[in-house]
C-alpha positions in Angstrom: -14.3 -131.3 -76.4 -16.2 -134.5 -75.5 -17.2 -135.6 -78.5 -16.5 -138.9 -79.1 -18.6 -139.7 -82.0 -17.5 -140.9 -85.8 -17.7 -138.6 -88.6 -21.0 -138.1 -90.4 -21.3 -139.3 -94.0 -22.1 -136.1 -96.2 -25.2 -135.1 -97.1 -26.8 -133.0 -99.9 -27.4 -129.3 -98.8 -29.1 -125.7 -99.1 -26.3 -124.1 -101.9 -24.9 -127.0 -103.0 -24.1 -127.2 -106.3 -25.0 -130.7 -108.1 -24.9 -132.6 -111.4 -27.1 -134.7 -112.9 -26.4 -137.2 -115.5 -28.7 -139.6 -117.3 -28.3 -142.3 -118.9 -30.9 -144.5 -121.5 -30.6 -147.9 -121.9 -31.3 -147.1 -126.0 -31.6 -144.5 -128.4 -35.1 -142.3 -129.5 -35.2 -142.0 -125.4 -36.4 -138.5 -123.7 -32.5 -137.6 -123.5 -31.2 -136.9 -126.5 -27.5 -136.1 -125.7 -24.3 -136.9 -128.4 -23.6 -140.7 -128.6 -21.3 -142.0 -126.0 -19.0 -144.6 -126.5 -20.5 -146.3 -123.1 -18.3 -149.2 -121.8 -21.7 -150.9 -120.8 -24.0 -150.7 -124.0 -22.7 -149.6 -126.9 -25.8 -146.9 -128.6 -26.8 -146.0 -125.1 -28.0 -142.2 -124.9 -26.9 -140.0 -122.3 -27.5 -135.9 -121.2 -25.3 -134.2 -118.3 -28.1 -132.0 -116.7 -25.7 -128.3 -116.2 -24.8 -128.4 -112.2 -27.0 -125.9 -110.2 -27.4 -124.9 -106.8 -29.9 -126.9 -104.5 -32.5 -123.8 -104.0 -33.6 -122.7 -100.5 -36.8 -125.1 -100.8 -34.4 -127.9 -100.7 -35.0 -128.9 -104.8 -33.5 -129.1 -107.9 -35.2 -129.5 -111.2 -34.6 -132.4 -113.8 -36.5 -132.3 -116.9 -39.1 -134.8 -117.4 -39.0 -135.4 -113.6 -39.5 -132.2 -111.7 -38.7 -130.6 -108.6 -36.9 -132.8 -106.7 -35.8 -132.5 -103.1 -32.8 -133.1 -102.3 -31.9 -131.4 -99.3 -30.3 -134.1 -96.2 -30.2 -136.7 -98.4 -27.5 -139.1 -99.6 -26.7 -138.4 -103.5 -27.3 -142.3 -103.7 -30.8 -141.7 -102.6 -31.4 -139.0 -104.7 -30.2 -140.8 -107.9 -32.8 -143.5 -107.1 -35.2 -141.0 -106.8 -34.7 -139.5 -110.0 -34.8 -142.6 -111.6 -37.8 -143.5 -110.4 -39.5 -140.6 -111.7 -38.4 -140.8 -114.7 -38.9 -144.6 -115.2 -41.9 -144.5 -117.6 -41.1 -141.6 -119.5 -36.8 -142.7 -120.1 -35.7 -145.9 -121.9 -34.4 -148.0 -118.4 -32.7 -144.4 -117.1 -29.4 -144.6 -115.2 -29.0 -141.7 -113.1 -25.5 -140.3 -111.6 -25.7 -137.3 -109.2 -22.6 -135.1 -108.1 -21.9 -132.8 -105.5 -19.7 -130.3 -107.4 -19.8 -127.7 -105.1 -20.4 -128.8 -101.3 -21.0 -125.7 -100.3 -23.3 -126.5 -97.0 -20.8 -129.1 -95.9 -17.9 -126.8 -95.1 -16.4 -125.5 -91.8 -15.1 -121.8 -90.9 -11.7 -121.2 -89.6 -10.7 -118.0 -88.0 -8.7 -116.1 -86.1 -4.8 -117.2 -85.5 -5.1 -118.9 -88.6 -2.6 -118.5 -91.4 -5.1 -118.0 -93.9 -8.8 -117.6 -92.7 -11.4 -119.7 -94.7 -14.1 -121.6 -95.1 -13.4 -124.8 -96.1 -14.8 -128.0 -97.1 -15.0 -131.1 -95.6 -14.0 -133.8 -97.1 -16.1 -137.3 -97.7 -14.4 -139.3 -95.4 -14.7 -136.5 -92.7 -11.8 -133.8 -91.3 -10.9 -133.9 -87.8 -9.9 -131.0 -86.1 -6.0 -130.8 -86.7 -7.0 -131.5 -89.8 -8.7 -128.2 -91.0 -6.1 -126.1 -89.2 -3.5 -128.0 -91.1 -5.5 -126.7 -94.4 -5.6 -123.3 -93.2 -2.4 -123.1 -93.6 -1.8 -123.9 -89.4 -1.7 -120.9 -86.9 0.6 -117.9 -86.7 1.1 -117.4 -82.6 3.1 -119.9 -80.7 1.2 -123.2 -79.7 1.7 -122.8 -76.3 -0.1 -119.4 -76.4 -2.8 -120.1 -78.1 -6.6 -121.7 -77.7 -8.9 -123.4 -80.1 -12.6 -122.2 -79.6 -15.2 -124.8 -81.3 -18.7 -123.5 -82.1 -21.2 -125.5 -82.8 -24.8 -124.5 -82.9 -25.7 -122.9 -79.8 -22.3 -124.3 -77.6 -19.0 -122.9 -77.6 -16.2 -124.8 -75.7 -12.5 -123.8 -76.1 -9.2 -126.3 -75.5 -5.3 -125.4 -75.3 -3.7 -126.1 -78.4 -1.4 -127.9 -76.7 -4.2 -129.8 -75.1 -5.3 -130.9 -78.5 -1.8 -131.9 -80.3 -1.2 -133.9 -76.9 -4.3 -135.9 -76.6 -5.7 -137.4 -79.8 -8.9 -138.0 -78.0 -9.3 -134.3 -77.8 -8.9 -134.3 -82.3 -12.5 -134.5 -82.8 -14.0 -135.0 -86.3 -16.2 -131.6 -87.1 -19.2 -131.3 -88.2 -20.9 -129.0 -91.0 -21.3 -125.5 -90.2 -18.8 -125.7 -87.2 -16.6 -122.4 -86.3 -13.0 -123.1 -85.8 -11.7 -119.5 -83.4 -8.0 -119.4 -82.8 -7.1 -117.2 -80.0 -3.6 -116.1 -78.8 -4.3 -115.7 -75.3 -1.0 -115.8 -73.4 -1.2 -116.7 -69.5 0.0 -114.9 -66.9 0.0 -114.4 -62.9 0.7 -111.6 -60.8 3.4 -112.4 -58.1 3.6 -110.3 -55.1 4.7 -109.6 -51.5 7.4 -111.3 -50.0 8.7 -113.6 -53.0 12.2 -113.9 -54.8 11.0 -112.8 -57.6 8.1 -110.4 -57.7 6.5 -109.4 -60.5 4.2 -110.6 -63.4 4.9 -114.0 -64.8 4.0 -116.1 -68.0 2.8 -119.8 -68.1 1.8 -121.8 -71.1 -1.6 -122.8 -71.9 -1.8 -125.9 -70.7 -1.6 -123.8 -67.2 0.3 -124.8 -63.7 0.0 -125.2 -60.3 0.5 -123.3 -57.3 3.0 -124.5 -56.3 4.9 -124.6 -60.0 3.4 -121.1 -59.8 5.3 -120.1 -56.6 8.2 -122.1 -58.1 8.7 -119.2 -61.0 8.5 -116.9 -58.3 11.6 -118.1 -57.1 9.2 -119.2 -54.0 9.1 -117.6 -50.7 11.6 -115.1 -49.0 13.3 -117.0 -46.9 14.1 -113.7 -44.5 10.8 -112.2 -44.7 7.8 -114.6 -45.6 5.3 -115.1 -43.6 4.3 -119.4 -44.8 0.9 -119.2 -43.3 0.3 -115.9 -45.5 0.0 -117.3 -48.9 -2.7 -116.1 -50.5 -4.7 -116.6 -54.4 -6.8 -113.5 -55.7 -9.4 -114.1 -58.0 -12.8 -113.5 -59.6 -15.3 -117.0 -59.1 -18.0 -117.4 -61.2 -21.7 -117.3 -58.8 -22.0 -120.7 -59.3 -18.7 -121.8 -57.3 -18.9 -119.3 -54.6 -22.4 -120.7 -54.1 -21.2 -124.0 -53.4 -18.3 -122.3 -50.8 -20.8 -120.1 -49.1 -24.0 -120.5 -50.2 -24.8 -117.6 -47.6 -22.4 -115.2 -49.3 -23.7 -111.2 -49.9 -21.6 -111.2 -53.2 -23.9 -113.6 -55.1 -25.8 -110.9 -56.6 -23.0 -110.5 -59.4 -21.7 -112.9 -61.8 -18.3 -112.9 -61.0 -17.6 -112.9 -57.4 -13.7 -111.9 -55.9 -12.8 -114.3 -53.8 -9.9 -115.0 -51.5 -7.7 -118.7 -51.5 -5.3 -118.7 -48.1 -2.5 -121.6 -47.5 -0.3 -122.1 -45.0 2.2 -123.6 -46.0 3.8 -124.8 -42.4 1.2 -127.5 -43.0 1.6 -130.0 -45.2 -1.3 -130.8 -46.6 -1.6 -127.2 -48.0 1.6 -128.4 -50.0 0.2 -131.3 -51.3 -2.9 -128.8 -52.1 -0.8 -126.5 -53.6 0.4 -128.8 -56.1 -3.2 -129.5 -57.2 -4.0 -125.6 -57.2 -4.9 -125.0 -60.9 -3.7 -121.6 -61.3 -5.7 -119.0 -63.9 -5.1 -116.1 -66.3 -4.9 -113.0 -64.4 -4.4 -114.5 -61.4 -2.8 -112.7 -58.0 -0.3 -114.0 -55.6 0.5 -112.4 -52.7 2.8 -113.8 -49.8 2.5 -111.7 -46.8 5.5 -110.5 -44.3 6.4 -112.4 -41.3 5.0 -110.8 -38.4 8.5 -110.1 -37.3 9.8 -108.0 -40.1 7.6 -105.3 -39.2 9.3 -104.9 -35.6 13.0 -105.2 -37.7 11.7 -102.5 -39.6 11.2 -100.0 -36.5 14.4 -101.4 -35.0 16.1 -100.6 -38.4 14.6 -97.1 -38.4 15.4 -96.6 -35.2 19.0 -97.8 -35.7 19.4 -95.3 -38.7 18.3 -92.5 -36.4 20.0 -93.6 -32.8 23.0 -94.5 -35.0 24.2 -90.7 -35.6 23.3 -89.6 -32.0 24.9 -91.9 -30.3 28.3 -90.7 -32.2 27.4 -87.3 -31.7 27.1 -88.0 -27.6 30.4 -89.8 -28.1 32.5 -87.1 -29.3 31.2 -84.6 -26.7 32.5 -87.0 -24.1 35.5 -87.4 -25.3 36.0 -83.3 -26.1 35.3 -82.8 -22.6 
């Protein structure tokens, strides 16, 4: 994900819900709340403002003191600012402010997750593993499935077993942040002259080439033509730009492209094993040149084969 950075501390936000409690240094103050036994002063007066939600302007309202925005600050700041507004008018107010509700510093988590949510973030910040953990973790296997972050206008997505395996990768999220788990299982299409044709899984963290021809059961030894290996897939513009900048294809977004290797040399095997292969890819490993002549001379066996013990028995009748 490439974001390195510590978690932010909380803020106060649009829908949060918050308390306000006041505290007088004396009695016959502004706030006339029931007598506390205060551990600090004994006769100190005190009133717990009802929570309510931080309104769309960004304000709350606290009698005496007025509107009072709250909205990205600290509630450390904001009980300071109540305090001064009300110094004058309050006998030496005290003023504790709680986030009861944080509603604006939450994250959404969907998809593969056990149980969909949005959920809070706690003060000391939630990394990644974190908020699946409090979803309840994810329902597909972890080698099948993706974690999609989104955050503002970006959207980047990382195996799951990318993220488990390096703790760099176990961000810290921020407010507003979409967590999408995706079962995605990945697969390549083997074809052609290989042990074992036919469509093929691999997990998420992906393989190479040449682990990918490996699962084949690799090349027929019999009938595989080594310089006739090749990759089928769609390239985004960009890439095929950079191969063949003169290419008539680049009018599309995807492009098809075609990867050859031969693998009598070997520095296609050492490429091969830094191949990346892709979802939906195709491999196709072409017939020797000299199967196709073994094929007419086994044809043409099948059909001489009968004549030739046709012509024998007439021989020998006569």
């Amino acid at each position: 994900f490439g974001d390195k950075r510590p978690s932010i501390e909380p803020v106060i936000g649009v829908g949060d819900y918050v308390a306000v409690s006041v505290w007088e240094a004396g009695s016959g103050g502004l706030f006339s709340g029931p007598l506390v036994a205060d551990r600090f002063s004994a006769g100190s007066k005190s009133a717990l403002i009802p929570e309510q939600a931080v309104g769309r302007d960004g304000a709350i309202s606290v009698p005496y003191a007025g509107r009072i925005h709250v909205a990205g600050r600290r509630t450390q700041d904001v009980q300071t600012l109540i305090e001064n507004e009300l110094a004058g008018k309050a006998i030496q107010p005290q003023v504790l402010v709680s986030v009861t509700k944080p509603i604006s510093q939450a994250v959404t988590v969907t998809g593969e997750a056990v149980a969909s949510a949005r959920l809070p973030l706690s003060t000391g910040g939630d990394r990644l593993l974190d908020v699946v953990a409090s979803a309840g973790g994810v329902r597909s296997p972890v080698s099948e499935t993706f974690v999609r972050l989104s955050r503002g206008d970006r959207t980047t997505t990382v195996p799951m077993t990318t993220l488990v395996a390096n703790p760099r990768e176990n961000i810290y999220l921020r407010p507003n942040d979409v967590l999408t788990l995706v079962r995605d299982p990945q697969t390549f299409l083997a074809v052609g002259a290989l042990g074992n044709a036919t469509e093929l899984p691999f997990s998420a963290e992906g393989i190479t080439l040449a682990q990918a021809l490996a699962k084949a059961r690799g090349l027929s030894d019999f009938q595989a033509d080594p310089a006739g290996t090749f990759v089928f897939r769609f390239e985004p513009a960009a890439v095929v730009r950079r191969l063949n900048p003169a290419s008539p294809l680049l009018t599309t977004p995807v492009v098809p492209v075609v990867y050859r290797i031969d693998m009598r040399d070997p520095n296609s095997l050492f490429t091969s094993q830094a191949f990346r292969m892709r979802n939906r890819d195709l491999v196709y490993v072409s017939n020797a040149p000299f199967t196709e002549v073994s094929k007419v001379v086994s044809v043409f066996s099948t059909v001489a084969g009968p004549v030739a013990s046709a012509a024998s028995v007439y021989a020998y009748a006569r």
